[in-house]
C-alpha positions as CSV (number, residue, x, y, z in Angstrom):
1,X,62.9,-32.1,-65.8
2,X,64.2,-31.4,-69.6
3,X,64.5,-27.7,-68.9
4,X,67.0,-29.4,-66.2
5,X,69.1,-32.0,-68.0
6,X,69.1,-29.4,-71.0
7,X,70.4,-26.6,-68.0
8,X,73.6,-29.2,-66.7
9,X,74.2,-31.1,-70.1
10,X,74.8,-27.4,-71.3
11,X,72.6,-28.0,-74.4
12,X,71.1,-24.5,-75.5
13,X,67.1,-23.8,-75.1
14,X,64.8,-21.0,-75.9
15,X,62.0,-20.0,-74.0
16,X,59.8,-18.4,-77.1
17,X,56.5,-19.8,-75.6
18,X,53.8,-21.0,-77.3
19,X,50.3,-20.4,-78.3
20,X,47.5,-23.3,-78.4
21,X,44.5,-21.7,-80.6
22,X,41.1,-23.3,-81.5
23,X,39.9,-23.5,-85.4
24,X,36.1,-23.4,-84.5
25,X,33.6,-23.4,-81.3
26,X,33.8,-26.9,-81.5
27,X,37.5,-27.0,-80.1
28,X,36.6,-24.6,-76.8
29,X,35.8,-27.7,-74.5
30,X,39.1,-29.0,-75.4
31,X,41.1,-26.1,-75.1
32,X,39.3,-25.1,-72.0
33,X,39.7,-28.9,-70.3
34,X,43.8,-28.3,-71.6
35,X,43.6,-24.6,-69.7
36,X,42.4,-26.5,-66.6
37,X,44.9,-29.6,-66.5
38,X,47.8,-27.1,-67.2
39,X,46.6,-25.4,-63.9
40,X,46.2,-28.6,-62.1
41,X,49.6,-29.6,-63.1
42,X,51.3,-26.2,-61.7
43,X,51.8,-25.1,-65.5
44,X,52.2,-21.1,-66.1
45,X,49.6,-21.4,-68.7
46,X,46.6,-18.8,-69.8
47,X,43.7,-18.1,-71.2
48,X,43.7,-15.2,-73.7
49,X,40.7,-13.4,-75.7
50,X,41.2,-12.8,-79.8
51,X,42.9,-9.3,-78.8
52,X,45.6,-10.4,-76.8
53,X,46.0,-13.5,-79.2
54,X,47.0,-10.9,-81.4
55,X,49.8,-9.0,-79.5
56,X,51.7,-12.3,-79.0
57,X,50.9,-13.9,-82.5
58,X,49.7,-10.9,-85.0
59,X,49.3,-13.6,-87.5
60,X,47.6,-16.2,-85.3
61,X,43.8,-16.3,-85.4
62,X,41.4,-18.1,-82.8
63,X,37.8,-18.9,-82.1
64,X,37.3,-17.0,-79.0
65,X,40.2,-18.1,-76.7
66,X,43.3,-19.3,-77.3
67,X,45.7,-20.7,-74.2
68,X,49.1,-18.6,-74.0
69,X,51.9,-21.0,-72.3
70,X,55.0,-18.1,-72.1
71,X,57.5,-20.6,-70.6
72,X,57.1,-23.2,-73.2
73,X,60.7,-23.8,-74.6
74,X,62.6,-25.5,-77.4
75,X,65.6,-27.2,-78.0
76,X,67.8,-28.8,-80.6
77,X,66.3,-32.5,-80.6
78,X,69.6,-33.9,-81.3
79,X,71.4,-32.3,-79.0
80,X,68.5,-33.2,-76.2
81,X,68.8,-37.0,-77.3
82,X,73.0,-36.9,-77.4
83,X,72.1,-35.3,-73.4
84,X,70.2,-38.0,-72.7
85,X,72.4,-40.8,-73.8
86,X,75.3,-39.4,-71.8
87,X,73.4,-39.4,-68.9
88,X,72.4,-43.0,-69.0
89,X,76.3,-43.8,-69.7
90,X,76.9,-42.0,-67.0
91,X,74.9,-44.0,-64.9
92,X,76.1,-47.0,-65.9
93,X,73.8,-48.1,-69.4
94,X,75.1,-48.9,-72.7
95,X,73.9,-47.7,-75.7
96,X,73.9,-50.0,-78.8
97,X,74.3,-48.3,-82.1
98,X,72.9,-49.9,-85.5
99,X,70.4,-52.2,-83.2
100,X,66.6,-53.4,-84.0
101,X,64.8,-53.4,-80.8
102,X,62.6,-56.4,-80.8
103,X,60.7,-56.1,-77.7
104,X,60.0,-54.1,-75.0
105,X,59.2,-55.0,-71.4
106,X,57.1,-52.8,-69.2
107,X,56.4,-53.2,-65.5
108,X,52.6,-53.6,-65.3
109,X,52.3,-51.5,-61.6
110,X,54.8,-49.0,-62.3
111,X,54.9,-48.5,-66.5
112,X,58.4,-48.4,-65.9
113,X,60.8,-50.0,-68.5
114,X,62.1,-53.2,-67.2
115,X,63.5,-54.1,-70.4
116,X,64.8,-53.6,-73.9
117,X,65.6,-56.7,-76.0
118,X,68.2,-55.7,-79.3
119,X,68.2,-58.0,-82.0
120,X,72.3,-57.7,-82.6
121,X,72.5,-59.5,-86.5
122,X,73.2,-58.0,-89.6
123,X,75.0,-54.8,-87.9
124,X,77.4,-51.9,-89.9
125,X,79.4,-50.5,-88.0
């Protein structure tokens, strides 16, 4: 969905991947349970042994396995954000600038914002 907005917002991304490595046996279950929901989710994800660790990261150093995730991508944050605030204008939201939010309403079914309140004194504009 970000690789998306990033894609028609024209905001520049780079796919370097990205390598999730364990700093002792104690970390394997966890890597291993993030290997499997990355595979549930339909994630181009991997496991990889020390040796291959070292052809993508010569510098990187693992216990065992590491998980190799070659689409991962980056962006510049600000521009993401800027993206996303011209979408929401777009579809009709307002942005406040210089605004405290004070509280936040969530949908107890959905999780889905239902509101934002701003406390509006004491702005600089």
């Amino acid at each position: 969905m970000l690789r998306r907005l990033c894609h028609d917002e024209d905001v520049a991304i780079s796919e370097v991947g990205k390598v999730v490595f364990t700093k002792s046996h104690d970390e394997l279950q966890q890597l291993y349970d993030l290997a499997g929901r990355a595979k549930a989710n339909g994630v181009n994800a991997e496991l990889v042994d020390e040796g291959e660790l070292r052809k993508l990261e010569p510098l990187a150093k693992t216990t065992e396995a590491a998980l190799w995730s070659p689409r991962t991508a980056v962006a510049d944050p600000m521009e993401g954000t800027r993206a996303i605030g011209r979408v929401y204008c777009r579809l009709g939201g307002e942005l406040k600038h210089n605004s405290h939010v004070e509280k936040i309403v969530v949908d107890g079914q959905s999780g889905r914002l239902n509101k934002c309140l701003l406390f509006l004194g004491n702005l600089k504009f």
